[in-house]
C-alpha positions as CSV (number, residue, x, y, z in Angstrom):
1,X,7.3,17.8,31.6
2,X,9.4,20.8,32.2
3,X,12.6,18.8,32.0
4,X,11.4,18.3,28.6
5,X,10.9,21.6,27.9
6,X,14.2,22.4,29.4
7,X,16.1,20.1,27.1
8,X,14.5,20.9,23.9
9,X,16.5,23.0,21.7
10,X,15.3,26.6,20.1
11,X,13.8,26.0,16.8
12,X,15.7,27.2,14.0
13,X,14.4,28.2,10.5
14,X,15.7,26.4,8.0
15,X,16.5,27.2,3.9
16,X,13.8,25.5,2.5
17,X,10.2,26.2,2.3
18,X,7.6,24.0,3.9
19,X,6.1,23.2,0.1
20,X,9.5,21.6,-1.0
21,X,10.7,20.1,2.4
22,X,6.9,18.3,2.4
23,X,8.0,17.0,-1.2
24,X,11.0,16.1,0.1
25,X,9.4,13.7,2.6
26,X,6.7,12.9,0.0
27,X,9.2,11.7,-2.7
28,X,11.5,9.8,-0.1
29,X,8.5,8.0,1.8
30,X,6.8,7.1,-1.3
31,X,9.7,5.3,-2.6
32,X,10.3,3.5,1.0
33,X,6.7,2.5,1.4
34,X,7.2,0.3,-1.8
35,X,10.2,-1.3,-0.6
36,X,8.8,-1.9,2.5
37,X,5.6,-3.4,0.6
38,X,7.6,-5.8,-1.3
39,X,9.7,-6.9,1.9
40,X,6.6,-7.7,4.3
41,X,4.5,-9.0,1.1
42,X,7.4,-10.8,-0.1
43,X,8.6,-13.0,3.0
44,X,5.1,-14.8,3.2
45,X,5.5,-15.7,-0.4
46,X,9.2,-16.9,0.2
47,X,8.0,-19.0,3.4
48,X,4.9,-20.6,1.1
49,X,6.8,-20.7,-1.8
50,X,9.9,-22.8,-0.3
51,X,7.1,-25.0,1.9
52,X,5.5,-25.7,-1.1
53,X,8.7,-27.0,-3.3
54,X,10.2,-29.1,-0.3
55,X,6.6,-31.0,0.2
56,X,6.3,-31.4,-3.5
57,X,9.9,-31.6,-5.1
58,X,9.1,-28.9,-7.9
59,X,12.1,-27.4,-9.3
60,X,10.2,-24.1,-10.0
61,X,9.1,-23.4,-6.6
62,X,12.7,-24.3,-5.3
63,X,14.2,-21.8,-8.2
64,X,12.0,-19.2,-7.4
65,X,12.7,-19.3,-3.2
66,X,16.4,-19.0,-4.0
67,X,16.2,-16.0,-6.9
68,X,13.5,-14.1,-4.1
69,X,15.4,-14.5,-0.8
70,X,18.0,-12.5,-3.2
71,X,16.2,-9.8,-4.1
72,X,14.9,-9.7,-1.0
73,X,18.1,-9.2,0.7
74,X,19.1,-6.6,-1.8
75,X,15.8,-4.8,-1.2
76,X,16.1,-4.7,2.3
77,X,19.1,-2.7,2.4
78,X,17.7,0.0,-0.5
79,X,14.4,0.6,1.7
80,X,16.0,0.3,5.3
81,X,18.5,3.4,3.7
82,X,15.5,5.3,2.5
83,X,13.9,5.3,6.0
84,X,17.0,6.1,8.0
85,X,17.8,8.5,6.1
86,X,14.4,10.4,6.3
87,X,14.5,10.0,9.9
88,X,18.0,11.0,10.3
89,X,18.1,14.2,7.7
90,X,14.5,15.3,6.7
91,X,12.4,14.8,9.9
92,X,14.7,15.3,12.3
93,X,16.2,18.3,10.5
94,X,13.7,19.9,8.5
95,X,10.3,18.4,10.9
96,X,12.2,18.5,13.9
97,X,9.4,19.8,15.8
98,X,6.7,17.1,14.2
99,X,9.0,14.2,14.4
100,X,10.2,15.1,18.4
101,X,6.6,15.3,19.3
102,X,5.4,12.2,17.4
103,X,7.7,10.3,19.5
104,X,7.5,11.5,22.7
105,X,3.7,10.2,21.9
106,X,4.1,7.1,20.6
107,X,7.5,6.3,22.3
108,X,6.8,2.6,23.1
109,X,5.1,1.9,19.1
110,X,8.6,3.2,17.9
111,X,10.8,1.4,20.4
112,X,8.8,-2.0,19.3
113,X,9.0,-1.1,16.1
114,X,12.7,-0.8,16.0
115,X,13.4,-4.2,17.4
116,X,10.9,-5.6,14.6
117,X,13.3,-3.9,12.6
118,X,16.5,-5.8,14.5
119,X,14.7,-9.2,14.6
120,X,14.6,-8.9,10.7
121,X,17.8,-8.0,10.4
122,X,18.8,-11.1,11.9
123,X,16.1,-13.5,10.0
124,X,17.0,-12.2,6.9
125,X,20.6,-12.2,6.3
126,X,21.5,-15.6,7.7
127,X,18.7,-16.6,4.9
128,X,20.7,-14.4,2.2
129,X,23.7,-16.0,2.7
130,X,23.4,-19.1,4.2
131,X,20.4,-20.3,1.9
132,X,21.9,-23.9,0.3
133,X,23.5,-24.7,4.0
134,X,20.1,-24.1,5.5
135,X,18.6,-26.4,3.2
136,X,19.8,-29.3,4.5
137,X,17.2,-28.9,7.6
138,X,14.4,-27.7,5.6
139,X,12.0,-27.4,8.5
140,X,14.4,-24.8,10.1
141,X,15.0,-22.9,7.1
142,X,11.1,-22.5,6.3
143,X,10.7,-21.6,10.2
144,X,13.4,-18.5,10.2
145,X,11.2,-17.5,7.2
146,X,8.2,-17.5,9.3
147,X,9.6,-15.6,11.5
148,X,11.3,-13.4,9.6
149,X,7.5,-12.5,8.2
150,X,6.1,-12.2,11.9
151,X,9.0,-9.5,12.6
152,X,7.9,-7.8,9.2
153,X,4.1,-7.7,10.3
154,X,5.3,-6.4,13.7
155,X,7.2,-3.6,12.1
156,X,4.6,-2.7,9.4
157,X,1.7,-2.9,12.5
158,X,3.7,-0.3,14.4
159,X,4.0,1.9,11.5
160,X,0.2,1.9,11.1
161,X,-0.2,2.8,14.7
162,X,2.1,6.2,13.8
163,X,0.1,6.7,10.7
164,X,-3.6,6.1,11.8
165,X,-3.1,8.4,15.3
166,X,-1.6,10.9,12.6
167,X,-5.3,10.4,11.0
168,X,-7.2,10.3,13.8
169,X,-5.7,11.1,17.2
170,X,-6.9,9.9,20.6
171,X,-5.9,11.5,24.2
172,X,-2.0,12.1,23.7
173,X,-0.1,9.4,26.6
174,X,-3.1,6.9,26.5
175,X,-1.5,4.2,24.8
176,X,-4.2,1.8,24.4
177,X,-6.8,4.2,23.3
178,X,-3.6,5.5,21.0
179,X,-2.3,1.4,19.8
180,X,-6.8,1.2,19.4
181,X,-8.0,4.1,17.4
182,X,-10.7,4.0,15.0
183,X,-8.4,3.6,11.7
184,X,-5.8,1.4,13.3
185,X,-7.4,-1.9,12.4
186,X,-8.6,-1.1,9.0
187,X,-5.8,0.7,7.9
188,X,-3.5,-2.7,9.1
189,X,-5.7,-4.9,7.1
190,X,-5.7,-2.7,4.1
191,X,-2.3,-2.3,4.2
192,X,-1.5,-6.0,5.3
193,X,-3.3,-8.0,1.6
194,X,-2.2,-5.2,-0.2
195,X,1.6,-6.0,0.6
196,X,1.1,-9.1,-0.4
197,X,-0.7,-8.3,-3.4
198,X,2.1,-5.9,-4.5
199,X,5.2,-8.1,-4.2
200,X,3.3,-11.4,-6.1
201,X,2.1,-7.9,-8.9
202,X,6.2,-7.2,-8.9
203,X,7.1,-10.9,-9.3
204,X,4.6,-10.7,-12.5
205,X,6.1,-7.2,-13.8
206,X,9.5,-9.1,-13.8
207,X,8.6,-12.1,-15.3
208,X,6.8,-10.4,-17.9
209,X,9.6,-8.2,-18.7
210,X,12.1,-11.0,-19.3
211,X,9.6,-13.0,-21.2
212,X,8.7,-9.8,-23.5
213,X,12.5,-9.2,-24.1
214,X,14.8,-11.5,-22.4
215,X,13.7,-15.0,-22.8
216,X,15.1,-17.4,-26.1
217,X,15.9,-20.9,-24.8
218,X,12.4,-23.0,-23.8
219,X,13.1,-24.0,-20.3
220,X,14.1,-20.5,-19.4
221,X,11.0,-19.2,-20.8
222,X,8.4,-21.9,-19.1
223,X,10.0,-20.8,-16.1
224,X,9.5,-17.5,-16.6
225,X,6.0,-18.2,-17.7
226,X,4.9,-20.3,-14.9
227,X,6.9,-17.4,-12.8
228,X,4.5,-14.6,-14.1
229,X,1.5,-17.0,-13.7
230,X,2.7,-18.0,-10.0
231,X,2.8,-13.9,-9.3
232,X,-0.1,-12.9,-10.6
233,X,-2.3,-15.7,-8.5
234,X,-0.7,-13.6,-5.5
235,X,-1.6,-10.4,-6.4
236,X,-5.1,-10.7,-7.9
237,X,-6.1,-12.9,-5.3
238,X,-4.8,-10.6,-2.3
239,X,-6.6,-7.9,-4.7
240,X,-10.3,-9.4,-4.1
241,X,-10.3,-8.1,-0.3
242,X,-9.3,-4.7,-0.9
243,X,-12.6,-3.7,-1.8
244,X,-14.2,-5.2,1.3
245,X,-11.3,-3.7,3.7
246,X,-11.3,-0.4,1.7
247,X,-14.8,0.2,2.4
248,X,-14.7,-0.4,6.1
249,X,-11.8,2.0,6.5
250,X,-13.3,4.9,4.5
251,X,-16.4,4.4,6.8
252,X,-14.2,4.4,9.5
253,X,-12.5,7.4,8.2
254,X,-16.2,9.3,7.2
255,X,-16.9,8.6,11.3
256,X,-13.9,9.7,13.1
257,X,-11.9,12.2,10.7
258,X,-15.0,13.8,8.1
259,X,-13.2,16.5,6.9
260,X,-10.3,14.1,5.5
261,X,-13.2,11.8,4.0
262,X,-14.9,14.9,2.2
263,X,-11.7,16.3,1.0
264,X,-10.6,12.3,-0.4
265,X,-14.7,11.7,-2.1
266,X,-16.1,15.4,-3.0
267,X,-13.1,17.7,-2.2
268,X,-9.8,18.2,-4.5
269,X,-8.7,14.5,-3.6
270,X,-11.4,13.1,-5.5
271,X,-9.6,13.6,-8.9
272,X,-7.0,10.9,-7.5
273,X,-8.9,8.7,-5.6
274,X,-11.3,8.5,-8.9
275,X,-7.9,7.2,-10.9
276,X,-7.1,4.8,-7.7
277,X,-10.5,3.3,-8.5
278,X,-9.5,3.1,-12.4
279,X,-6.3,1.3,-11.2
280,X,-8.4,-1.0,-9.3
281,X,-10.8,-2.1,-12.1
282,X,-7.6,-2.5,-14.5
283,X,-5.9,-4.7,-11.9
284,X,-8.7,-6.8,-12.0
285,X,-10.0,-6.7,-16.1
286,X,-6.5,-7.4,-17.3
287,X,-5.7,-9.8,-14.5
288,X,-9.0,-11.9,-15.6
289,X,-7.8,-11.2,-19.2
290,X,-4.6,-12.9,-18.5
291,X,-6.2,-15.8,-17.1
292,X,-8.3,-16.3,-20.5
293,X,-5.5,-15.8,-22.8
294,X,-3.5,-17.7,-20.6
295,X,-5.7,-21.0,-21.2
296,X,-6.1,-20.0,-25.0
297,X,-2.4,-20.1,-25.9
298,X,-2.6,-23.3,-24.1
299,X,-4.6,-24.8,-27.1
300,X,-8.0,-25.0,-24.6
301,X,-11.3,-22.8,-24.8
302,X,-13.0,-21.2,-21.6
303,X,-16.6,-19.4,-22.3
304,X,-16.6,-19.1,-18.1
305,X,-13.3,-17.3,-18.7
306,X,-14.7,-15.0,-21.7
307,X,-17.9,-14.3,-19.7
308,X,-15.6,-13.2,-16.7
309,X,-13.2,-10.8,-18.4
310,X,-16.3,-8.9,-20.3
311,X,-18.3,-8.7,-16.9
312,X,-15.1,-7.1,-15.2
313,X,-14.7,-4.9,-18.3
314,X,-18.2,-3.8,-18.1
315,X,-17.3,-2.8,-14.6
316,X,-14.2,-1.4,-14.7
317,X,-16.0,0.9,-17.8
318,X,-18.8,1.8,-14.9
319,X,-16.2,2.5,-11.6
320,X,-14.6,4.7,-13.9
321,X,-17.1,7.2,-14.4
322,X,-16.6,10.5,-12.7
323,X,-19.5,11.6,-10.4
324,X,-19.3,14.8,-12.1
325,X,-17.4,17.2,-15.0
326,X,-16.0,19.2,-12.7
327,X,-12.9,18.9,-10.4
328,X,-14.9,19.0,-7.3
329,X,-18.7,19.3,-5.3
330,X,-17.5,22.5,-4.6
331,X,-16.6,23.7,-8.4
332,X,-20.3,22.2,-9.1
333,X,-21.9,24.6,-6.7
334,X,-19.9,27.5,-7.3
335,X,-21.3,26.9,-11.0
336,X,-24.7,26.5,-9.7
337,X,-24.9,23.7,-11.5
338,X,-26.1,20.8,-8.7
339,X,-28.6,18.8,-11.4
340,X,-28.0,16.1,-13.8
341,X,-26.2,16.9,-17.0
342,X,-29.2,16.2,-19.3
343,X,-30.4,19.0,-17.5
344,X,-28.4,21.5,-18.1
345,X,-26.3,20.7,-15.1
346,X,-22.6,19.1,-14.3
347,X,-23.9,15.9,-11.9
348,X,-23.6,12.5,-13.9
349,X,-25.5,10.0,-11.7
350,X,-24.2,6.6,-12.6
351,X,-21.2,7.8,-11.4
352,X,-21.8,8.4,-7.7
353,X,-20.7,5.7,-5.4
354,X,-23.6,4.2,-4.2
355,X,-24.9,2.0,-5.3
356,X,-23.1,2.6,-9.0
357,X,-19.1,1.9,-7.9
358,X,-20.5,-0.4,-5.2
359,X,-22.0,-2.4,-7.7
360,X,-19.0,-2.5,-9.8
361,X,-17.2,-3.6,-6.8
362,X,-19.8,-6.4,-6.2
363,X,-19.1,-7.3,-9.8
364,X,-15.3,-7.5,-9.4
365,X,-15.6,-9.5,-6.6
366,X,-18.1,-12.1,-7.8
367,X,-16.1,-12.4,-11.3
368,X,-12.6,-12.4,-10.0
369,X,-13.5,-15.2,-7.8
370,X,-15.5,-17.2,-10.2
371,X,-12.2,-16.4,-12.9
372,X,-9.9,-17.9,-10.4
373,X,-11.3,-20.9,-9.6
374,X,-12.5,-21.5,-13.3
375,X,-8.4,-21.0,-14.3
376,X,-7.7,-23.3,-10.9
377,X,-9.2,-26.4,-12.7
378,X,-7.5,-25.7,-16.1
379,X,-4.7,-25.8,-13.8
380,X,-5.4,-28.8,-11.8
381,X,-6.1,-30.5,-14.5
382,X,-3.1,-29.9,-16.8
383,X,-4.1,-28.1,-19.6
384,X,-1.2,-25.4,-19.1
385,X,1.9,-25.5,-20.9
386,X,4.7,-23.4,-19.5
387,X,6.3,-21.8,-22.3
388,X,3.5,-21.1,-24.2
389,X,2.6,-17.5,-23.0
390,X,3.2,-14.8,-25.6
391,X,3.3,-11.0,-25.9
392,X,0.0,-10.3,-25.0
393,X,0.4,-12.6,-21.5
394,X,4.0,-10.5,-21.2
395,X,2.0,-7.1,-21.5
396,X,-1.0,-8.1,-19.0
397,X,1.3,-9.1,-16.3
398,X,3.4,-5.8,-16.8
399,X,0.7,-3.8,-16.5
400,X,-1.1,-5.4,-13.1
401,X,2.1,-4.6,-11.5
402,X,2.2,-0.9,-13.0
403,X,-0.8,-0.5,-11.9
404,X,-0.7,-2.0,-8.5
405,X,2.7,0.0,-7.9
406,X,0.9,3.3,-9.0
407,X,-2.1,2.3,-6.7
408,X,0.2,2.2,-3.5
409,X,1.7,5.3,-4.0
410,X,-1.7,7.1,-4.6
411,X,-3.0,5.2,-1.8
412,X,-0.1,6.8,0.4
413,X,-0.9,10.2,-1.2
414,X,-4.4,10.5,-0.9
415,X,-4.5,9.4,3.1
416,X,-1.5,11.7,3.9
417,X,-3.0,14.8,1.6
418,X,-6.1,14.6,3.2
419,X,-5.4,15.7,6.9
420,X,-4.4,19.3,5.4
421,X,-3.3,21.3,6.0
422,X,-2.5,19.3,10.1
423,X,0.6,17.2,10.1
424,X,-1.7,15.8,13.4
425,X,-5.5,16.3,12.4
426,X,-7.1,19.0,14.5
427,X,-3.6,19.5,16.6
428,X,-0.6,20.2,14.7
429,X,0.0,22.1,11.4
430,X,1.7,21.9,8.9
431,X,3.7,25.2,9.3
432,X,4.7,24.8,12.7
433,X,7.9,23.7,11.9
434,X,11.6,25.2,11.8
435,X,11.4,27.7,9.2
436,X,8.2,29.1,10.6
437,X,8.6,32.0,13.6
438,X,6.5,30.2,16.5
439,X,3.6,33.1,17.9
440,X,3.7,34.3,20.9
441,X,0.9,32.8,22.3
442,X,-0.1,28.8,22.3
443,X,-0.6,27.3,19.1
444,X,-3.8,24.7,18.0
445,X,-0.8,21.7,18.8
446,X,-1.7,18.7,20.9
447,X,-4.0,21.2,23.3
448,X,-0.9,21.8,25.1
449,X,0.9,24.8,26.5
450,X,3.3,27.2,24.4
451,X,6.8,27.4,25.7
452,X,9.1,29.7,25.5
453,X,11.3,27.5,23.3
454,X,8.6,27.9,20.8
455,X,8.0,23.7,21.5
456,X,4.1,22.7,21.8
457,X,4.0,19.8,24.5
458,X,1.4,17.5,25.0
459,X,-0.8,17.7,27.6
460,X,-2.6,14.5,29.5
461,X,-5.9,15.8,28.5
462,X,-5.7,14.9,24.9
463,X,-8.2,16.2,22.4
């Protein structure tokens, strides 16, 4: 430990506050964290995808394997920037302190998490641009992509370790209390459907933006129609266990890190994770709404259908609902105003979450199901023609992948915001960084011992 100390360098202020270096990272991670959605979500869909067309000869599937190990390849490269350079330029240089501690902590996550990284390197490319050669052994082509998804999963599972100890932290050097912390699991499951949700919702937002302003010649246009169709399966379908897995890892959250649950349901957060709840119901009530419009410009009726898309509408209307008129619990009691709002007060009580958003949960997961299959047998049975979708289908598949792309962002925002103002909840703050003169005396950071380097060190008692 003191060779540690001895090597660390003196902390150095830097020209930029903490507010615009944290919006810095904020902007930069935000943008990664889609990337790195679409990559992870994306290769299961490419190894599927390319299964399905060399088992059953369609031309679509085998088009739509070759134009998304592309973009895939071209994404890679954009995201894999975006991360290196945070590392390299904003948390090493304006986090320093942060980032060196983090990794003395989770060393090993990081070091695994960086071959992941390698091992998809090498899965990928030979895939980018080798894909026709590779063809001619299908079997090997489609296991490379299985791997190259395992590596992905690897990577992203890693990454959730770094975030959910960031959450809630157990004893600093225990690994296995650190790779098993209460937020860990959740927080991988959450994050592992919803990946895969979000790169079938930006499959749709394509194909419905070259269908609403691309698309003249018919076979390009049924392609692109059963392209938008194909995406949208993906992400509503991934979207139906986000409710489930959501509520586990709030609870989880509520148990092991309260203050961050209070500040996401009652405190300032609220505001946002009330419009990542309105995202939610849209994804669903114009994803259902696609699927009826989708069989009606097909020349076939579906009441089932109908029944579905007003149900989720009716739910979407009642998830929506603020819990109050004021921007927080705490606004309501400062106003003294902690009754109902036929009552004089600010309170509206259908919009608390249980059992009113539960409900509308329940609802979106009973109707979305019941939608799917009921557009599965239209399908089955034929009653599609690709080509047929029209502005309205265009629109419905641009905005599920609006508002899934706005969802994982706010979803970043809200989990990160809430553990102010600790970089580390209960251990490190926020200001204890370069451009803030270290005290004297030890600081509330990882329970260790101040140096004279201004460095807080970890200790083996943990909190």
């Amino acid at each position: 430990m003191h060779l540690i100390l001895a090597s660390t360098p003196q902390l150095t202020p830097v020209p930029i506050s903490t507010g615009v270096a944290t919006a810095l990272v904020a902007l930069l991670m935000l943008g990664h964290i889609q990337f790195a959605a679409f990559q992870q979500g994306g290769y299961i869909i490419l190894a599927v995808t390319d299964f399905m067309g060399w088992k059953r000869r369609n031309p679509h599937y085998d088009r739509f394997s070759k134009g998304l190990v592309t973009v895939l390849g071209a994404t890679f490269a954009v995201g894999g920037s975006l991360a290196i350079f945070a590392v390299m330029i904003l948390f090493l240089g304006l986090w320093s302190h942060f980032f060196v501690t983090l990794e003395r902590i989770l060393f090993w996550p990081f070091v695994a998490e960086a071959a992941a990284f390698v091992g998809e390197i090498i899965c990928l490319y030979p895939l980018y641009a080798r894909w026709d050669r590779l063809g001619r052994v299908r079997g090997l082509r489609v296991g490379l992509e299985i791997l190259l998804f395992i590596n992905a999963s690897i990577q992203m599972l890693m990454i959730n370790v770094v975030a959910s100890y960031m959450l809630t932290p157990r004893p600093a050097f225990n690994l296995p209390l650190i790779l098993m912390n209460p937020t860990e699991i959740p927080l991988e499951m959450h994050r592992f459907v919803g990946n895969i949700a979000f790169a079938g919702a930006m499959v749709a937002l394509v194909a419905g933006i070259r269908l609403l302003w691309r698309s003249r010649q018919q076979l390009h246009r049924a392609y692109l129609d059963w392209m938008g169709h194909y995406g949208l399966m993906w992400a509503v379908g991934f979207t139906i266990a986000q409710p489930l897995v959501g509520w586990e890892y709030a609870k989880e959250i509520q148990l092991h890190a309260y203050a961050s649950w209070y500040e996401m349901m009652l405190g300032g957060l609220s505001v946002a994770f009330l419009f990542q709840v309105f995202l939610l119901g849209a994804i669903f009530t114009v994803g259902i709404f696609y699927l009826w419009r989708r069989v009606r410009v097909s020349g076939f009726r579906s009441p089932a259908l109908a029944v579905c898309t007003a149900l989720s509408f009716a739910a979407w209307l009642l998830i929506s609902t603020p819990s109050s008129l004021a921007w927080s619990y705490e606004s309501v009691f400062a106003a003294n105003a902690n009754v109902p709002i036929w009552q004089g007060g600010l309170l509206i009580p259908w919009g608390q979450m249980i059992p009113w958003k539960l409900t509308a949960l329940i609802v979106f997961t009973g109707v979305t199901i019941t939608a799917i299959t009921v557009y599965a047998v239209h399908l089955s049975r034929g009653r599609l023609h690709w080509g047929d979708a029209g502005r309205g289908q265009a629109i419905s598949l641009i905005t599920v992948g609006v508002a899934i792309s706005l969802i994982m962002a706010l979803m970043g925002y809200i989990r990160e915001d809430s553990r102010g103002p600790f970089l580390i909840t209960n251990h490190m703050l926020i200001n204890q960084q370069q451009n803030y003169t270290p005290p004297s005396t030890s600081g509330p950071a990882l329970n260790g011992p101040a140096s004279n380097l201004g460095v807080m060190v970890p200790t083996r008692t943990g909190p």
